[in-house]
N, C-alpha and C positions, 0 to 999 in steps of 0.2 A: 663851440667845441672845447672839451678841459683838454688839459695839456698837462702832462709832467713831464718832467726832464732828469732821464739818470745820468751822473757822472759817478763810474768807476774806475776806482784808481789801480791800474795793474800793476805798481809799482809798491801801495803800501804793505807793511806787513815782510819788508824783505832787508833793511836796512840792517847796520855793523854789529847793532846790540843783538842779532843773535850768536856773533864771535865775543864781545867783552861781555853781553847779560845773557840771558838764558831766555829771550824772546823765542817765541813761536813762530813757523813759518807759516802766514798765510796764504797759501796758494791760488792761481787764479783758477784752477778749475773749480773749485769750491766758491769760487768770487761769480763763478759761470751759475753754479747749479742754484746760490744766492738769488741772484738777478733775475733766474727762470722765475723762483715763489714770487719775486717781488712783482712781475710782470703778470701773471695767474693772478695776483693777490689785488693790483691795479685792475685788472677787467674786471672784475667781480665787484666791485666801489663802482663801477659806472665811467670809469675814464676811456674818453674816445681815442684818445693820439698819446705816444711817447716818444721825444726825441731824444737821443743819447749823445755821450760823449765818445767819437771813434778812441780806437786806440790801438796800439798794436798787438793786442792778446786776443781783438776781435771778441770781449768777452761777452755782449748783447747778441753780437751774431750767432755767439756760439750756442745762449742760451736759448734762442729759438729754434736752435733743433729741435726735431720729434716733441714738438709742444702746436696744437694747433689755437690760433688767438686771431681774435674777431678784432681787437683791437690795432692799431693799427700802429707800427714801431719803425721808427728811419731814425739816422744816423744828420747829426748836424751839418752844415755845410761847413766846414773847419779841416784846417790840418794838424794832424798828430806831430808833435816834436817831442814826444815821450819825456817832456818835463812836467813841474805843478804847474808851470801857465798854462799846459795844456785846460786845465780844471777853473784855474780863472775864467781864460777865453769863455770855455763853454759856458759858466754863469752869467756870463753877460749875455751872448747869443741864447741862450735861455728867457731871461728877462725880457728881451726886445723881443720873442717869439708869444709870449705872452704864458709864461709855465705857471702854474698855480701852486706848484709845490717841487722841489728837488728832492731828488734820494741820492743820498750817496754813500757809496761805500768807500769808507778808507779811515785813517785814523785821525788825530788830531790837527796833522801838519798837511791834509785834505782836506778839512773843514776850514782850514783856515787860508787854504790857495782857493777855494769857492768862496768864502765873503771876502775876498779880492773884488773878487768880480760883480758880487751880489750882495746885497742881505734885507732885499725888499720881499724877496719868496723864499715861505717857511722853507725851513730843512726838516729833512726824516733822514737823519744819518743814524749807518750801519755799521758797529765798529766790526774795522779789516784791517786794524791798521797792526801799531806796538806800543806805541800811548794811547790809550781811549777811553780820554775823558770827559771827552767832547760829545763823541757820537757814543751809542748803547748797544749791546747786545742783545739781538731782535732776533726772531725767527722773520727771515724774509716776507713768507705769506701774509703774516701781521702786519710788517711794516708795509708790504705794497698797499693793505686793504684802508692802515691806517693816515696814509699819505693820498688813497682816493678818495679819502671820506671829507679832508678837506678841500681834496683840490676841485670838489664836485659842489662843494659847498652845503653838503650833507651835515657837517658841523661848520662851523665858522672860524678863522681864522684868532678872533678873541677867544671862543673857547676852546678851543683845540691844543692853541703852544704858549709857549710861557715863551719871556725878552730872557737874552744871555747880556752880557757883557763883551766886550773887548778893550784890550788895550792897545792906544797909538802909541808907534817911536816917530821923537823927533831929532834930528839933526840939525844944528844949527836951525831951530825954531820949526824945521818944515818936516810933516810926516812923510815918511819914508815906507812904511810897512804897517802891519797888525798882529797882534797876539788874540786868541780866545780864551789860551787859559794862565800859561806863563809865560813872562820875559828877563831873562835870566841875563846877568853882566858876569863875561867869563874873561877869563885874564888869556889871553892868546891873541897871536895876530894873525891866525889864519884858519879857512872855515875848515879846511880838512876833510875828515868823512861826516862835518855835521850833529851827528849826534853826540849827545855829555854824557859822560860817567866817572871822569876826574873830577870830585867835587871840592878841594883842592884849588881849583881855579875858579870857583864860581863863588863870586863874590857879596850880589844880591840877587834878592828875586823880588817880581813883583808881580802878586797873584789878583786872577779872577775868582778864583775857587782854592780853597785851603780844607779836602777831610782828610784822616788818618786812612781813607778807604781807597783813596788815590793810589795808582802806578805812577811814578814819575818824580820831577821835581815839585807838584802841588803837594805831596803827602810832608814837604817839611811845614807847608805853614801849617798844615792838619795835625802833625805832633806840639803845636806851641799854643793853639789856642782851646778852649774848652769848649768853646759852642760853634752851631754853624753859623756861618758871615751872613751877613744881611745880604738881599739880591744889591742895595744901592754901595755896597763896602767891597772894600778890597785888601789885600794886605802887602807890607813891604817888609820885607825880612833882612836885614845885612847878618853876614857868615862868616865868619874866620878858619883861620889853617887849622889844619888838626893838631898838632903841636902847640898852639895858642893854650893858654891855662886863663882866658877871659871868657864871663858868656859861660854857655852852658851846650851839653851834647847829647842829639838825640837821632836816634835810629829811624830813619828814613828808607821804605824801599824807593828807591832813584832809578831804580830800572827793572823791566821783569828778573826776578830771580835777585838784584844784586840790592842787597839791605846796608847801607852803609852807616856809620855813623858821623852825625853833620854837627861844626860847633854852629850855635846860633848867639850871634853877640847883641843883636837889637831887634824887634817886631812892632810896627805900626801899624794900628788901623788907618785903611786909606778912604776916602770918599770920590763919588764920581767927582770927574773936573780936576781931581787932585795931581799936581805934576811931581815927578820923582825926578833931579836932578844925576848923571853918573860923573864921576868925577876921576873917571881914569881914563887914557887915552896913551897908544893904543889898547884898543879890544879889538872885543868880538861879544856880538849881541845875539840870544839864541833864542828864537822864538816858536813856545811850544812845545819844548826839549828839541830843536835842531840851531845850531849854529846860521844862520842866515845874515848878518847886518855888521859888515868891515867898521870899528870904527877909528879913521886915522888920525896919525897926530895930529892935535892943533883943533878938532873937531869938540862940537858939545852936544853931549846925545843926551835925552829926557826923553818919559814916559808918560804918558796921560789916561788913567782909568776913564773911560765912557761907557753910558750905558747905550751904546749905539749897536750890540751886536744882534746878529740873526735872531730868527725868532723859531724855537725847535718845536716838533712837534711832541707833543704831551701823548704816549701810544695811552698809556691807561685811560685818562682822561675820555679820547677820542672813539676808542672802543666802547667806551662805558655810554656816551651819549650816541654813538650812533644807531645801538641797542634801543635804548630808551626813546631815538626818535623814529623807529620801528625799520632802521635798515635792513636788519637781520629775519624779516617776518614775511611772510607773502600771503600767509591769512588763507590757502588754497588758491591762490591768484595764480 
């Protein structure tokens, strides 16, 4: 039997930066009518079973209205506590269920509470989020057909997704959390509403990913370098005040809508294995663009680029072989 497993996040796409930036509200009915293509789009790949992630928007329930499906869709054995462990949990109970592939919808800071939990089964993430540079902008129906066409084994797992990155935080030597794209050391001691847009306090960053075509805090390392990063490289930027007259300044958008200008005083290529030392205490560590990780007096917090992250699915790629290996023909059959 293949198996895929949706988690959707009915929370992303609603966070502060539509009050300080000019983010978009992604709403769940539109997260509903998503879920319907990508379920239509999964039966038609050939997948027998999908088990989802409950939640309180009921948005798989919802999308099985007035759709009728051979296939057959139930809800995890879990309870909702309408946080990101929700999205954890479910990657795991995912994995032990035996899922061939995940779809999720949500933004960065959802791709990154699912390889909490997982990152042995590809992802086919759908950006819904406010940062999405993680997951891509999909028409559903593509993304279910291209997330059945692995999970059925129709393409294969080597040709189908390319390896991402992430980065470990450590504390006092021991991982504590994960980044997939940034981890940023911000001068505060308290998480707050989470999200950054005083850049001001945001001291260093250490990237997975650096282009100038980024939403967020990756678009500063994307104005300091010239080329793209190697998949094995990473980079480490330190930042200074705006008043600073050291270093040099450049126009980053850091949030939808909000284009700031950032000094940059130092840029290092990083390599996997490579540890970034932080040398202020108290912080606050924000990973992804959200505040997540208290760090208090007395503490010593370090970062470690690995190339251990999930493995995404490649839709062009995947579309393009499963053509070629005649998914799409039936020849009058």
């Amino acid at each position: 039997m293949t198996l895929v497993g949706i988690i959707a996040n009915p929370a992303s796409g609603k966070d502060i930066r539509r009050l300080v930036a000019h983010g978009s509200v992604f709403d769940n009915i539109e997260k509903v009518n998503i879920v319907r293509r990508i379920l239509l789009g999964l039966e038609s790949a050939g997948v027998d079973k999908v088990l989802y992630m409950p939640d309180y928007f009921d948005i798989v329930p919802r999308a099985l209205e007035n759709v009728h499906l051979k296939i057959s869709v139930e809800p995890l054995n879990m309870r909702c506590e309408g946080t990101q462990e929700d999205s954890t949990l479910a990657a795991k109970l995912l994995e032990e269920e035996g899922a061939k592939c995940f779809v999720i919808l949500g933004g960065d800071g959802t791709n990154r509470a699912v390889a909490k939990g997982s990152i042995s089964v590809p992802f086919m993430s759908v950006s819904t989020g406010t940062n999405n540079i993680f997951p891509c902008m999909v028409e559903g129906t593509i993304a279910g057909m291209a997330a059945g066409y692995v999970a059925t084994g129709a393409v294969s797992v080597e040709d189908a997704t390319f390896p991402t990155k992430r980065i470990d935080i450590m504390i006092d030597g021991k991982v504590v959390d994960i980044a997939l794209v940034d981890v940023a050391l911000y001068d505060d001691i308290f998480l707050g509403s989470k999200a950054i847009w005083d850049m001001n306090r945001v001291k260093e960053l250490v990237l997975t990913q650096a282009k100038p075509s980024n939403i967020g805090l990756s678009s500063i390392g994307g104005m300091v370098i010239q080329w793209p990063m190697p998949q094995d490289k990473g980079l480490h930027v330190i930042l200074g005040s705006s008043d600073s007259e050291e270093g040099f300044i450049v126009t980053a958008p850091v949030a939808p809508g909000l284009i700031k200008p950032v000094r940059v005083l130092e840029f290092n290529s990083i390599s996997i294995g490579d540890e970034i030392c932080f040398d202020m205490s108290p912080a606050v560590i924000a990973l992804d663009g959200e505040r997540e990780v208290e760090l208090l007096p007395g503490k010593k917090a370090s970062v470690r680029l690995s190339g251990s992250g999930p493995r995404v699915v490649d839709i062009e790629r995947t579309m393009w072989l499963a053509v070629q290996r005649g998914r799409m023909t039936n020849h009058g059959k």
